[in-house]
Structure formats: structure tokens, C-alpha cells
Gaussian input, Z-matrix of N, CA and C with variables (Angstrom, degrees):
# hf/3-21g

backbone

0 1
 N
 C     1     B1
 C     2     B2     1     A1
 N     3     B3     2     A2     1     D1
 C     4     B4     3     A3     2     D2
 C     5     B5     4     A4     3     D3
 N     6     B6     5     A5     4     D4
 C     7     B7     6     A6     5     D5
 C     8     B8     7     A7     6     D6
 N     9     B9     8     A8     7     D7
 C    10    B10     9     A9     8     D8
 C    11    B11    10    A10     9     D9
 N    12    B12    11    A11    10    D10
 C    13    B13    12    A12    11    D11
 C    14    B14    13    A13    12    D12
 N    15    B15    14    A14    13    D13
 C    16    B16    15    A15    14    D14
 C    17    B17    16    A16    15    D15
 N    18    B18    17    A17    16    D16
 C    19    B19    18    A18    17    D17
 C    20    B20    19    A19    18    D18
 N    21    B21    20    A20    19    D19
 C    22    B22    21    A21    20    D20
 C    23    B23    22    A22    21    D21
 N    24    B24    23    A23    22    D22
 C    25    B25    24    A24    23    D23
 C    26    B26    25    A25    24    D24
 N    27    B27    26    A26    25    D25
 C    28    B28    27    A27    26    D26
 C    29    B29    28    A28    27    D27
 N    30    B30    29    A29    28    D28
 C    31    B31    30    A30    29    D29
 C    32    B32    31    A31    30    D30
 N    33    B33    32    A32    31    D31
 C    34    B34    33    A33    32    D32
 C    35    B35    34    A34    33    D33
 N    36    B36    35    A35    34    D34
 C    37    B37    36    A36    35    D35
 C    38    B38    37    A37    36    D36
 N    39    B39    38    A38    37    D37
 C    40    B40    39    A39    38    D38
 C    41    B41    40    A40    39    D39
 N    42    B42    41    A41    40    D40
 C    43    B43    42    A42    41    D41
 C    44    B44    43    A43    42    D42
 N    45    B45    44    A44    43    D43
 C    46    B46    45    A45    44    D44
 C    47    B47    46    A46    45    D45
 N    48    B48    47    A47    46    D46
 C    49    B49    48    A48    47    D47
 C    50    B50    49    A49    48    D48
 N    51    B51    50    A50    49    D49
 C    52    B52    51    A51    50    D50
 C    53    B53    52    A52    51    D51
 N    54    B54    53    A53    52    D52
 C    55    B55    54    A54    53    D53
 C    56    B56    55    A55    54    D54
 N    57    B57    56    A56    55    D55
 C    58    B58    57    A57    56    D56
 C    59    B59    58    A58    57    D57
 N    60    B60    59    A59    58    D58
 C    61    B61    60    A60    59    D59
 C    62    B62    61    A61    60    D60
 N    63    B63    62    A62    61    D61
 C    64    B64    63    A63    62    D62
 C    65    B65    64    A64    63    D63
 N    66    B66    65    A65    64    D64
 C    67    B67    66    A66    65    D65
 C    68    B68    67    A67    66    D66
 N    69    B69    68    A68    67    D67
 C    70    B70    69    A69    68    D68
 C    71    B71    70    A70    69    D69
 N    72    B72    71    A71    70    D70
 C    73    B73    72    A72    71    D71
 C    74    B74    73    A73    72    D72
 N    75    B75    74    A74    73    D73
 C    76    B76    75    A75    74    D74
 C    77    B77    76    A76    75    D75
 N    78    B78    77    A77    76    D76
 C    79    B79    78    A78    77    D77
 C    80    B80    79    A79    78    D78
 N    81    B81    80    A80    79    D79
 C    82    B82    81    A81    80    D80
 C    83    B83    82    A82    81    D81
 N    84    B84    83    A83    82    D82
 C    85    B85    84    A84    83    D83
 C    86    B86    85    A85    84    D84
 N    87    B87    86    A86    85    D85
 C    88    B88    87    A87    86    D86
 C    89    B89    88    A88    87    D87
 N    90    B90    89    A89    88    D88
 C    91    B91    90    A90    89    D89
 C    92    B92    91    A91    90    D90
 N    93    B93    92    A92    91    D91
 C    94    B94    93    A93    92    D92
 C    95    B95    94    A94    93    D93
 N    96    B96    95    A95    94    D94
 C    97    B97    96    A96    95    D95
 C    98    B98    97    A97    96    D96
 N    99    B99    98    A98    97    D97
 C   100   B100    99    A99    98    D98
 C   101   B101   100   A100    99    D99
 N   102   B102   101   A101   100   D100
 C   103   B103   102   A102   101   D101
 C   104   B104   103   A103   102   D102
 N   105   B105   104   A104   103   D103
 C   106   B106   105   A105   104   D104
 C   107   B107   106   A106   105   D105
 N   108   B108   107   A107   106   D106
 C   109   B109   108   A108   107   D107
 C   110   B110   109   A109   108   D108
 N   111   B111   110   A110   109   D109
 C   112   B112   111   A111   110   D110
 C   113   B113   112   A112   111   D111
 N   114   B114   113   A113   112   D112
 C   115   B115   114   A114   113   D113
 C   116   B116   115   A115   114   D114
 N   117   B117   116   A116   115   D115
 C   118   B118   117   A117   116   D116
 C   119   B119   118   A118   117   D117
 N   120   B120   119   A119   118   D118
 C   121   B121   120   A120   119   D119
 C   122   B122   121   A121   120   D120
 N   123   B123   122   A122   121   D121
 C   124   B124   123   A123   122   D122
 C   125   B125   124   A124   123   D123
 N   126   B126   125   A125   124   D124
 C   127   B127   126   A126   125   D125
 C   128   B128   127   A127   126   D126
 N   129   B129   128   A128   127   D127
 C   130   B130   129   A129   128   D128
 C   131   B131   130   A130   129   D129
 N   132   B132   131   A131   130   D130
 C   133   B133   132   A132   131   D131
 C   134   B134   133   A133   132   D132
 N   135   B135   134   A134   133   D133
 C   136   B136   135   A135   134   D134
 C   137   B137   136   A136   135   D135
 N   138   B138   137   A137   136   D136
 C   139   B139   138   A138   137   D137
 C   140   B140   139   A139   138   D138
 N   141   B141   140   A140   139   D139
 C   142   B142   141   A141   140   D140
 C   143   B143   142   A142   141   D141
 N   144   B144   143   A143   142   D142
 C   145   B145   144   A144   143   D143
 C   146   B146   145   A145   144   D144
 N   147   B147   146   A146   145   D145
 C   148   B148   147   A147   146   D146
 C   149   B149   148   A148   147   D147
 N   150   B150   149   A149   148   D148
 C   151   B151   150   A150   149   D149
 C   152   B152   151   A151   150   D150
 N   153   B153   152   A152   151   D151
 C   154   B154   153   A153   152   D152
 C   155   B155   154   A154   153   D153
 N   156   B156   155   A155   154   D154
 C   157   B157   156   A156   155   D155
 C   158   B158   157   A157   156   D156
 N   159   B159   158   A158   157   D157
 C   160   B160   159   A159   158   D158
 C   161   B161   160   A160   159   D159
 N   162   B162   161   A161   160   D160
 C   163   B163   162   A162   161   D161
 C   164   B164   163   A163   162   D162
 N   165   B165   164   A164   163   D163
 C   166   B166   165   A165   164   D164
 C   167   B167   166   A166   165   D165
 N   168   B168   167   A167   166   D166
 C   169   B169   168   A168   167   D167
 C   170   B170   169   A169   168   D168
 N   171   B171   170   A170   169   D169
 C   172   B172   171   A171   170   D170
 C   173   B173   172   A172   171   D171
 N   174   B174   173   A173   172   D172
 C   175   B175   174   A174   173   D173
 C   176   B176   175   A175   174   D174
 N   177   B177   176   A176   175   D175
 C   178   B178   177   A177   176   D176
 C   179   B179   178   A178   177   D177
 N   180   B180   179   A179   178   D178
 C   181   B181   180   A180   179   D179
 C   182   B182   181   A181   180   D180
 N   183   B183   182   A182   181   D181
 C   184   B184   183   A183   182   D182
 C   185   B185   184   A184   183   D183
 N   186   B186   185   A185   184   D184
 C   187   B187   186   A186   185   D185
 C   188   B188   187   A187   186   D186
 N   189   B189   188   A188   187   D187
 C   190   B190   189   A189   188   D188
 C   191   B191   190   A190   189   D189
 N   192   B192   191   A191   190   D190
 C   193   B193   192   A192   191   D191
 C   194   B194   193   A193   192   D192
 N   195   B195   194   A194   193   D193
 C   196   B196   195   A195   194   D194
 C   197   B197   196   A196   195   D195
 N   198   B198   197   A197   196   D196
 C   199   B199   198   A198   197   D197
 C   200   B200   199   A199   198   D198
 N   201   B201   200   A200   199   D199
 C   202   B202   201   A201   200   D200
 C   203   B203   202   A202   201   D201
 N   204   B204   203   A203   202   D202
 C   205   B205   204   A204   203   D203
 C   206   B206   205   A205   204   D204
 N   207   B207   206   A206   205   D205
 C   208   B208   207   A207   206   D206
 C   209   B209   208   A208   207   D207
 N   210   B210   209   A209   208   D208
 C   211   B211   210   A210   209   D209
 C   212   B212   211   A211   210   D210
 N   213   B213   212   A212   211   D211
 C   214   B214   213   A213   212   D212
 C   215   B215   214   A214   213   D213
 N   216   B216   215   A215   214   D214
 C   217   B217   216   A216   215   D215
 C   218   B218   217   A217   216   D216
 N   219   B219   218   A218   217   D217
 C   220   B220   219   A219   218   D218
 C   221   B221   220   A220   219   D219
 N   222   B222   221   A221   220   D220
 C   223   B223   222   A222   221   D221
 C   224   B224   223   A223   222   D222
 N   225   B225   224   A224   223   D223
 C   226   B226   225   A225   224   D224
 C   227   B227   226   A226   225   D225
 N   228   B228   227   A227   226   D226
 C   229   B229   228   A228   227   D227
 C   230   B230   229   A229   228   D228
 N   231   B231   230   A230   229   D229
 C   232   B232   231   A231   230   D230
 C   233   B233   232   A232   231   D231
 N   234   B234   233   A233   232   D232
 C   235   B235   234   A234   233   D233
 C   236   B236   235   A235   234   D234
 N   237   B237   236   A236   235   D235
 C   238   B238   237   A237   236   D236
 C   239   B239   238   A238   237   D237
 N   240   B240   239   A239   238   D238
 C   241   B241   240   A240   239   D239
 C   242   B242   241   A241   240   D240
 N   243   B243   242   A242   241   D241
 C   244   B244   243   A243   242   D242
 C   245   B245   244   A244   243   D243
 N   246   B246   245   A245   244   D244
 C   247   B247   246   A246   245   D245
 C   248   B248   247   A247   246   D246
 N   249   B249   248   A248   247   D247
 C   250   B250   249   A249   248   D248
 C   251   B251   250   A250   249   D249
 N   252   B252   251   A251   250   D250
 C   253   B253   252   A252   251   D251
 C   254   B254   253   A253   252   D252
 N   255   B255   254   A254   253   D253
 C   256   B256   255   A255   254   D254
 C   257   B257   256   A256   255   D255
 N   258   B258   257   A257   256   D256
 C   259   B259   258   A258   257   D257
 C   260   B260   259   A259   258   D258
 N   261   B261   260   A260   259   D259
 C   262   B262   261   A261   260   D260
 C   263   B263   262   A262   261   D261
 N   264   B264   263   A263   262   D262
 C   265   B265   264   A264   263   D263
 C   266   B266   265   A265   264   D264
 N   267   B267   266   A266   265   D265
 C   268   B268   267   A267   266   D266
 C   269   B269   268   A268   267   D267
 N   270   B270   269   A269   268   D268
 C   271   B271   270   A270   269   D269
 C   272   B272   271   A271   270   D270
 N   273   B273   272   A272   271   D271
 C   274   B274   273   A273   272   D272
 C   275   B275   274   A274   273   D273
 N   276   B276   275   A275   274   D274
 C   277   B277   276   A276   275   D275
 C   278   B278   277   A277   276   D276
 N   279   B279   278   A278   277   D277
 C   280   B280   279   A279   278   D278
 C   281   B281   280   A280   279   D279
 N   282   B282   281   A281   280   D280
 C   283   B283   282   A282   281   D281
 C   284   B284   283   A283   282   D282
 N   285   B285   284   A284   283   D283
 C   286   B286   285   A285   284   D284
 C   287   B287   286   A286   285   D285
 N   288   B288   287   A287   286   D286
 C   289   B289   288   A288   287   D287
 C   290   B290   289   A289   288   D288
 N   291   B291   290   A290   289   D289
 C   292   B292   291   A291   290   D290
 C   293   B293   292   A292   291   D291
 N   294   B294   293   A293   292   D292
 C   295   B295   294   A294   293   D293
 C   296   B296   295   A295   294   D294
 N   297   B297   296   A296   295   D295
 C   298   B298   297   A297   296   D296
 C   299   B299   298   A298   297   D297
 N   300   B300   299   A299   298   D298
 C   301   B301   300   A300   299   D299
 C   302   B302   301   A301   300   D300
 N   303   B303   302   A302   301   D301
 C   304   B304   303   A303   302   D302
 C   305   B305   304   A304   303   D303
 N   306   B306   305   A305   304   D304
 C   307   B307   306   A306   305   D305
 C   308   B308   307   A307   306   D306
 N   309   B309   308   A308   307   D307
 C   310   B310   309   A309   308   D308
 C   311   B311   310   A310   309   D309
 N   312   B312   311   A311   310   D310
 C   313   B313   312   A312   311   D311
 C   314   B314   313   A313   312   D312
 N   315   B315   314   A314   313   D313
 C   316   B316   315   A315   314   D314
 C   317   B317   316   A316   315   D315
 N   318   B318   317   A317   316   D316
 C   319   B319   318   A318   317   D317
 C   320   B320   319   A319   318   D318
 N   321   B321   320   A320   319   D319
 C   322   B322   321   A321   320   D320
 C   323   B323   322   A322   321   D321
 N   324   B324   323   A323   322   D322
 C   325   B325   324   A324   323   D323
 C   326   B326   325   A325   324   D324

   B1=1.4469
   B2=1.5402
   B3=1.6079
   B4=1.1981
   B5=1.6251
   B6=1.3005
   B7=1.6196
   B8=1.3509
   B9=1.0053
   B10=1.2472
   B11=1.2103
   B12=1.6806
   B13=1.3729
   B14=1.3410
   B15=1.8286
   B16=1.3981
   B17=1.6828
   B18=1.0197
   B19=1.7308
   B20=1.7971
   B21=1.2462
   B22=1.4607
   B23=1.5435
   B24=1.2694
   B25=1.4012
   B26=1.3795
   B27=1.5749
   B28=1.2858
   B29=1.6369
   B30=1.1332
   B31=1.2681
   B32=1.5294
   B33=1.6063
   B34=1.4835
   B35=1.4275
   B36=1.4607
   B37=1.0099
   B38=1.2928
   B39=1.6574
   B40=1.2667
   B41=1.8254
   B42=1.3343
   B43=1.6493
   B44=1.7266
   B45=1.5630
   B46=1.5776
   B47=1.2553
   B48=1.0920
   B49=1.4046
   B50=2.1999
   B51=1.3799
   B52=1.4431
   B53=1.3488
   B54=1.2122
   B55=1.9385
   B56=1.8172
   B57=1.2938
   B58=1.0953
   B59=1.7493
   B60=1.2227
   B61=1.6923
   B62=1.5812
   B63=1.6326
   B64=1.0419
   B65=1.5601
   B66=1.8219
   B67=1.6516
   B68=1.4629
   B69=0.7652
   B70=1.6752
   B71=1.6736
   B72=1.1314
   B73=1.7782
   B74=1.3768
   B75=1.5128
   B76=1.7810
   B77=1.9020
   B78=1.4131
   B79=1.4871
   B80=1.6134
   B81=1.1385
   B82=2.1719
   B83=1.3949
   B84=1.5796
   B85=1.3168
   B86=1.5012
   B87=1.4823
   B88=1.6732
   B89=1.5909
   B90=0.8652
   B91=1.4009
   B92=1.6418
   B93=1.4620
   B94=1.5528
   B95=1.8162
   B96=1.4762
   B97=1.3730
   B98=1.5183
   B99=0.9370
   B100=1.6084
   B101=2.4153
   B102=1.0347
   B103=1.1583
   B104=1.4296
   B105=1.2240
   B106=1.7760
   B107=1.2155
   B108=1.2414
   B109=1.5767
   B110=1.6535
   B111=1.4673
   B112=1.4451
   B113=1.6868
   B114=1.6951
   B115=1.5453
   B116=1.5321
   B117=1.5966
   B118=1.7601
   B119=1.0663
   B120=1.3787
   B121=1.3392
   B122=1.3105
   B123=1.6742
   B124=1.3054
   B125=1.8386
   B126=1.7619
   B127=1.4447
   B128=1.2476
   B129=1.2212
   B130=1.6134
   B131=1.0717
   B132=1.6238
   B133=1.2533
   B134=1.6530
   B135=1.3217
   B136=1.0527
   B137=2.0089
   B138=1.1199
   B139=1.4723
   B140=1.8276
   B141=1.6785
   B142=1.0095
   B143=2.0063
   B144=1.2286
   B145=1.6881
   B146=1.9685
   B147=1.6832
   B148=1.5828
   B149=1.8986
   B150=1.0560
   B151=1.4822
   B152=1.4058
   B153=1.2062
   B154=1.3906
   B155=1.6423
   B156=1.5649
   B157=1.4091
   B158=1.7847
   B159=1.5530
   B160=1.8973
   B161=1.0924
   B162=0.8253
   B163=1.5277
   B164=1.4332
   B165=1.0071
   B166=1.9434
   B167=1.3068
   B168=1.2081
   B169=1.3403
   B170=1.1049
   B171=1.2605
   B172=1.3881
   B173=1.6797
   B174=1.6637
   B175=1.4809
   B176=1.8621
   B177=1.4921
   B178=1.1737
   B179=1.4707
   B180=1.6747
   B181=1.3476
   B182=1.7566
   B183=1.4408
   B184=0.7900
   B185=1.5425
   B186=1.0410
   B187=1.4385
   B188=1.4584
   B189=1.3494
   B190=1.5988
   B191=1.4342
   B192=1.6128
   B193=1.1542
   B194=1.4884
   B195=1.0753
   B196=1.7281
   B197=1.5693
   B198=1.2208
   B199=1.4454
   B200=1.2818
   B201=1.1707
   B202=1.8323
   B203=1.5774
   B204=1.6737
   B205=1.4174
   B206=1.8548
   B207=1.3650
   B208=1.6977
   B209=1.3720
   B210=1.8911
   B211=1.4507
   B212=1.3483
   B213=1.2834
   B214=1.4752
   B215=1.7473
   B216=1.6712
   B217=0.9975
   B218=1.3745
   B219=1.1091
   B220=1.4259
   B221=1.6228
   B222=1.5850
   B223=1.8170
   B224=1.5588
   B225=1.2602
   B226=1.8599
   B227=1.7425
   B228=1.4993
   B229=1.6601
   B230=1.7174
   B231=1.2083
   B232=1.5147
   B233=1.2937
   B234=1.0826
   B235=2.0654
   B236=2.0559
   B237=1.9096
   B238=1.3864
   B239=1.3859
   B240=1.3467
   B241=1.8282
   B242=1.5910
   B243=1.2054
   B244=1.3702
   B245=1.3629
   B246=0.9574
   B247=1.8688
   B248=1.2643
   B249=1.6061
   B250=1.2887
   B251=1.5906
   B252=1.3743
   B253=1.5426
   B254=1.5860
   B255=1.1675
   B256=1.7645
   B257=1.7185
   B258=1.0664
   B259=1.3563
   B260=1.8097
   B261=1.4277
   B262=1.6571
   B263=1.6329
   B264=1.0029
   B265=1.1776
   B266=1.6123
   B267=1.6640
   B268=1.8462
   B269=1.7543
   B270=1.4257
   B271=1.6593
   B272=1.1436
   B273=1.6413
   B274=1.3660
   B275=1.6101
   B276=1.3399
   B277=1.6216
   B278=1.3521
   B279=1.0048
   B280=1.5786
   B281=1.6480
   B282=1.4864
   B283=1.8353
   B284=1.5397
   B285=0.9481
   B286=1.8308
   B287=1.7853
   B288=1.3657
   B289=1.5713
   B290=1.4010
   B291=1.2640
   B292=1.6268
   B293=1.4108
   B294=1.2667
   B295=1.6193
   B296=1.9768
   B297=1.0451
   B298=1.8171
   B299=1.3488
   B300=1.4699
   B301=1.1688
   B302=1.6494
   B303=0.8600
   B304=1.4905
   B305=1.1928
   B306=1.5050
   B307=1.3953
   B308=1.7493
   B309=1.6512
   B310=1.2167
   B311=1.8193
   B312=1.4623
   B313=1.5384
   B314=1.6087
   B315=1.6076
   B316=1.3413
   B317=1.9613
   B318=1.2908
   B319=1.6519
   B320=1.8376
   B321=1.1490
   B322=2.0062
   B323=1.4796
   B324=0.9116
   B325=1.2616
   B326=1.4187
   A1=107.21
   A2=121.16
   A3=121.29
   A4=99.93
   A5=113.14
   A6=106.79
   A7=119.66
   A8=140.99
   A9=127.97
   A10=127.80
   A11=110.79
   A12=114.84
   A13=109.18
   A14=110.18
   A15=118.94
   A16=114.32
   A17=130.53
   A18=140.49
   A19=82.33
   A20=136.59
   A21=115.56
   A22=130.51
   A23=120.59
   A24=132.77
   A25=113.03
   A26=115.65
   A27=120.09
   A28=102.74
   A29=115.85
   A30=151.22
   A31=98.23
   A32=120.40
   A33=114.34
   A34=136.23
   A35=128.91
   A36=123.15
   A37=109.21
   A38=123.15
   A39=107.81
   A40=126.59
   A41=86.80
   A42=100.52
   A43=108.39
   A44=110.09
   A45=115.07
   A46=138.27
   A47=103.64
   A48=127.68
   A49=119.31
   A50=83.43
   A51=93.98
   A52=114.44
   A53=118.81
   A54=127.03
   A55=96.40
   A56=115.49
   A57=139.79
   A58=103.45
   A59=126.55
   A60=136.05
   A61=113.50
   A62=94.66
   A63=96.11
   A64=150.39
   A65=112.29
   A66=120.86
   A67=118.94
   A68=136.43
   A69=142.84
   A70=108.36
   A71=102.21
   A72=104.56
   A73=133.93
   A74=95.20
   A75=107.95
   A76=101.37
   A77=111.71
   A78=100.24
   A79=94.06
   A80=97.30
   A81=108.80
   A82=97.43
   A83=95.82
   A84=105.42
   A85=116.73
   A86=119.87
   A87=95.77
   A88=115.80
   A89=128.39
   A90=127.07
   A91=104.21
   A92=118.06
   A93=129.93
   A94=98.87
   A95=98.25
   A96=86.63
   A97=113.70
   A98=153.83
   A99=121.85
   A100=84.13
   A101=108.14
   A102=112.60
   A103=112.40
   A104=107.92
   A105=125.80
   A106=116.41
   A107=135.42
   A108=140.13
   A109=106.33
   A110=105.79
   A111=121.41
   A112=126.67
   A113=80.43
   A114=101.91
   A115=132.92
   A116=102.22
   A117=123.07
   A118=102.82
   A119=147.67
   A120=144.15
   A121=126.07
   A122=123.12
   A123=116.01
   A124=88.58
   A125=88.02
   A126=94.22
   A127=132.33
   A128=99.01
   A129=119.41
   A130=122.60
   A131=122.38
   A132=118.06
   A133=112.77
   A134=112.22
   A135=114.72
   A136=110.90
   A137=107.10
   A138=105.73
   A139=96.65
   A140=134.79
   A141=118.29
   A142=81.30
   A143=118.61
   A144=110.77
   A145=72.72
   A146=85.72
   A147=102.84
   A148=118.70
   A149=99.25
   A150=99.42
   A151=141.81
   A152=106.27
   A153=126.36
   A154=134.91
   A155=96.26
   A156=114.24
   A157=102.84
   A158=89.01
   A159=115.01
   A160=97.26
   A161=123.40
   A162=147.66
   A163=139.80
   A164=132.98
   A165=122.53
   A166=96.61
   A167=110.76
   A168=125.33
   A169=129.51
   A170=146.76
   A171=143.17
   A172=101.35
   A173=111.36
   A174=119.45
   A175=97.86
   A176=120.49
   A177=125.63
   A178=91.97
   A179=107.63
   A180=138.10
   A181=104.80
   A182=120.25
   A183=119.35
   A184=104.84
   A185=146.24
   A186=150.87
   A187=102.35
   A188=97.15
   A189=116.69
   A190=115.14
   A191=150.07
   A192=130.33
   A193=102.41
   A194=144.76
   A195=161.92
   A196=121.98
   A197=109.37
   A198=121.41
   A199=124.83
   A200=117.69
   A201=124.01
   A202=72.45
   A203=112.50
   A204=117.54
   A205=114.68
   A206=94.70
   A207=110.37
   A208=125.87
   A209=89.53
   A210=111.94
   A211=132.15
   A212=99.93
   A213=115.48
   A214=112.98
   A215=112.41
   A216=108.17
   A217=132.77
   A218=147.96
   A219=136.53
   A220=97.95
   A221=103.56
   A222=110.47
   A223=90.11
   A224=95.88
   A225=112.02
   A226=97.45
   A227=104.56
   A228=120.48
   A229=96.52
   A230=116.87
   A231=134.09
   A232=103.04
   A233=107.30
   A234=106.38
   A235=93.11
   A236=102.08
   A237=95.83
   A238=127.83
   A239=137.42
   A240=116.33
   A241=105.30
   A242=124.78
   A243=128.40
   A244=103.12
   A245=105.84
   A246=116.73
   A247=112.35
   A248=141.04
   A249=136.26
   A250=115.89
   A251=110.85
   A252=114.91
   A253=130.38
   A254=111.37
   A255=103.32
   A256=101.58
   A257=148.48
   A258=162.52
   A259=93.90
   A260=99.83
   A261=119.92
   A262=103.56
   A263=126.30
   A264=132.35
   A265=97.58
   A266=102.39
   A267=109.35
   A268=89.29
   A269=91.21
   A270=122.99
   A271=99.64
   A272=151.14
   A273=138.30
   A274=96.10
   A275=103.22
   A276=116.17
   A277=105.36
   A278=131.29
   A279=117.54
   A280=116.96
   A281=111.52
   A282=94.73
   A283=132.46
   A284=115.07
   A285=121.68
   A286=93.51
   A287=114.52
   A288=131.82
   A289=118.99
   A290=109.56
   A291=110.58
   A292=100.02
   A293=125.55
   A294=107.74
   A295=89.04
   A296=119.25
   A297=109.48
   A298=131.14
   A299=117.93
   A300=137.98
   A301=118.42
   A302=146.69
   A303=154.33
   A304=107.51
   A305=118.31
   A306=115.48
   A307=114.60
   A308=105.93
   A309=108.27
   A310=81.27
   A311=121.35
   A312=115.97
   A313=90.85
   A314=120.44
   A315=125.71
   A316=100.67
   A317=92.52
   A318=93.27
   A319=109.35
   A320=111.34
   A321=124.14
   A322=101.18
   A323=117.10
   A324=150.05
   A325=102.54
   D1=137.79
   D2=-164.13
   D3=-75.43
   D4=-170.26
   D5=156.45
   D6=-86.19
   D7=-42.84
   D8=166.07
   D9=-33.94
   D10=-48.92
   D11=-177.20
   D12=-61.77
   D13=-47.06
   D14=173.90
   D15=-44.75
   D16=-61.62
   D17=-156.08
   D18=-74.35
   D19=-57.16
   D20=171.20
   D21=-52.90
   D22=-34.26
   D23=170.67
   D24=-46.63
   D25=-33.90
   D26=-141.01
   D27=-125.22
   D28=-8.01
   D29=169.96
   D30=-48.31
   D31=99.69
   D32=149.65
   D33=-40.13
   D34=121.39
   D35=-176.87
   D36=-109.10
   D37=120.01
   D38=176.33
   D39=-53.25
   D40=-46.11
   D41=-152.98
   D42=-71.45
   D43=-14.76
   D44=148.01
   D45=-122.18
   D46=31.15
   D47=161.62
   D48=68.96
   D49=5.79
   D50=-176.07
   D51=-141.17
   D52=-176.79
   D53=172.89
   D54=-82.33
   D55=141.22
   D56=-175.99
   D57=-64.27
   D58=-35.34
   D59=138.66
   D60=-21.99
   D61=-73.88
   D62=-178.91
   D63=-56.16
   D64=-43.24
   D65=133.81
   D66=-37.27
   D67=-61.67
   D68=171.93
   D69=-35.65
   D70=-81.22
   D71=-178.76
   D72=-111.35
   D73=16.41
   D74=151.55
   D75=82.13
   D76=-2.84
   D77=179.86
   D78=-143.44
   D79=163.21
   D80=169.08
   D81=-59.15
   D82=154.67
   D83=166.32
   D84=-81.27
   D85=162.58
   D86=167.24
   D87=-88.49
   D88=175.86
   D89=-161.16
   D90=-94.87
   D91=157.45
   D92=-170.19
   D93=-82.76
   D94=140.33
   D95=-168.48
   D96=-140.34
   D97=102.50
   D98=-131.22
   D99=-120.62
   D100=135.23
   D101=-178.39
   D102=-109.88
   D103=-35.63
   D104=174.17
   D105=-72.68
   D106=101.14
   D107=166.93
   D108=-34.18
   D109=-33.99
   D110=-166.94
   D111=-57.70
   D112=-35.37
   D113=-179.18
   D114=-89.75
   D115=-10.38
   D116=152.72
   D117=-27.78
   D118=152.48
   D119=72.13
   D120=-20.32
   D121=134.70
   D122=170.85
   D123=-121.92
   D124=142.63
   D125=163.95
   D126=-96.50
   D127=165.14
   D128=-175.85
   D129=-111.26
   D130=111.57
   D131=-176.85
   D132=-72.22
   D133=139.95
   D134=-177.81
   D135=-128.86
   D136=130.07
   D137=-164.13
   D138=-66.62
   D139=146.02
   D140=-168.49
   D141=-133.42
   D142=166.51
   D143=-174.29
   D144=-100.41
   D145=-148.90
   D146=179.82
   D147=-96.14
   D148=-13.26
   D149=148.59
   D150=-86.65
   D151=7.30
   D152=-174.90
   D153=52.60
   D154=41.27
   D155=164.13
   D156=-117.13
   D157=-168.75
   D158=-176.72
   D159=-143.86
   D160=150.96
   D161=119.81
   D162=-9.34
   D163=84.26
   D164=-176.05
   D165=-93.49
   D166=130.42
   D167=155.71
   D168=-132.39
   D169=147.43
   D170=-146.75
   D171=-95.45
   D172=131.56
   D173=-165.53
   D174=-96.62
   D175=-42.42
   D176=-142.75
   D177=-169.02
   D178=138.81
   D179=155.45
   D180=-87.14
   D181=126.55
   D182=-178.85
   D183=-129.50
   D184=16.39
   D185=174.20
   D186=159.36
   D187=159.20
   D188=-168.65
   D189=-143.21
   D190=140.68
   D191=-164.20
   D192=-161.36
   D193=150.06
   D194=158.32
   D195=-89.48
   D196=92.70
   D197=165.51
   D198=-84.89
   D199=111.15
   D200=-151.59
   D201=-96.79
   D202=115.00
   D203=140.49
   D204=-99.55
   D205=175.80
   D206=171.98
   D207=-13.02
   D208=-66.46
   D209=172.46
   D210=-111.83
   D211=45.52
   D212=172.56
   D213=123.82
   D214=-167.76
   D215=-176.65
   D216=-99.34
   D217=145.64
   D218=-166.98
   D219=-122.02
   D220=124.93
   D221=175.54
   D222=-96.24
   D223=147.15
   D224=172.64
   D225=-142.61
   D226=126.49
   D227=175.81
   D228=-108.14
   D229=127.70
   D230=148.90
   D231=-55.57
   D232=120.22
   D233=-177.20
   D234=-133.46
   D235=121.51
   D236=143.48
   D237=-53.28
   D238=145.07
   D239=146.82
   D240=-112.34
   D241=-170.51
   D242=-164.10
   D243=-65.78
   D244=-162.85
   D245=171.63
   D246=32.81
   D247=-24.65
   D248=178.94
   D249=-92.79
   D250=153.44
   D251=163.27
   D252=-84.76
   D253=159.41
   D254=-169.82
   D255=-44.48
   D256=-80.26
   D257=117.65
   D258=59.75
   D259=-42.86
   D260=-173.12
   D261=-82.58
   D262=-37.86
   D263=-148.67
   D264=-70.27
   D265=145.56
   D266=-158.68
   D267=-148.02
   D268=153.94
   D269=-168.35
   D270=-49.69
   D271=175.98
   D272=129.69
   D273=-152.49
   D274=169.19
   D275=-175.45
   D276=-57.36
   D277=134.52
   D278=163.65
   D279=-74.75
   D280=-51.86
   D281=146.81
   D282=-33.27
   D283=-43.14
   D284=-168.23
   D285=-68.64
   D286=-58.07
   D287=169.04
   D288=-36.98
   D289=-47.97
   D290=-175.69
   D291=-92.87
   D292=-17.33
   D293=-170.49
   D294=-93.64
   D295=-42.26
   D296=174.02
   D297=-84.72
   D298=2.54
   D299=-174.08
   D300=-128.38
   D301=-25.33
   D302=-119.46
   D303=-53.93
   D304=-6.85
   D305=-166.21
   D306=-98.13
   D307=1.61
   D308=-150.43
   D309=-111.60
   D310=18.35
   D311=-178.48
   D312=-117.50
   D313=-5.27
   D314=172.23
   D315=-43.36
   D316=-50.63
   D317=-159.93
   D318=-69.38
   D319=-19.85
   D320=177.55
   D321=-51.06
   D322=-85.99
   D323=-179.29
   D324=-27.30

């Protein structure tokens, strides 16, 4: 059970007098318990403006590739952006890249 689902399960309900677990399958739930240091999350601060977004910007080219279509060729760059892990990292135009980025082909070269 995820946590969410968990922290709702477990969730006092006034108006029936029990955890929503508890109506359901007639006993308490047992409680979330984490034993593995491993299984923490650690956070990441992430700078947010006053609307409460960030910024992505591209950290690293990590592969590059040529897809010969019909009408010609299509370049695609593997690009890190901030806040994500390689694992994250996604295709993008290499035109679209150099015309909003140009500075991030500084490092190719």
C-alpha cells in the first residue's frame, strides 16, 4: 500500500467513528514503519519563484542520434535538465536545443 493510500486508510473519521481501514476490514490497521534507512527519501531543495514553479534547464548532453525519416533527417540529443536523474533524461530536437539553448553545445566542441 502506497503512502497516500496508507495516511487515508488511517485517517480518523469523525462521522464513523473509526479509520476508513477500519469499517472496511473489521480490525486497525498496523501502523507504517520504515526499518530500512534505505527506503527514506531525502529531499531536494529546489529553488521555487513566487508562483510556485522552477525552471528546467538543460545540465548535460548525454547522447545524440539520426533518424533517417522519408523526408529527411531528424537529430535527437539525450539532454539531462536540472532536478532530474540520468534515468530522467529524454530525447529533444537538436534544432529546438540549439535555437533555446546554444550555450549548452559550448561544452561539445
Amino acid at each position: 500500500m502506497d503512502l497516500i493510500e496508507f495516511s487515508y486508510n488511517n485517517k480518523y473519521h469523525s462521522g464513523i467513528g473509526m479509520t476508513s481501514f477500519e469499517a472496511l476490514h473489521g480490525k486497525k490497521c498496523r501502523s507504517l514503519y520504515v526499518s530500512d534507512p534505505k527506503h527514506v527519501l531525502e529531499v531536494e531543495n529546489i529553488e521555487l519563484d513566487k508562483a510556485l514553479t522552477y525552471a528546467e534547464v538543460p545540465m548535460e548532453i548525454l547522447d545524440r542520434k539520426v533518424c533517417n525519416k522519408r523526408n529527411g533527417e531528424t537529430v535527437l540529443l539525450k539532454v539531462l535538465w536540472t532536478n532530474h536523474n540520468v534515468e530522467e533524461a529524454i530525447w529533444e530536437l537538436d534544432e529546438a536545443m540549439r535555437e533555446r539553448y546554444p550555450h549548452i553545445f559550448d561544452q561539445i566542441r
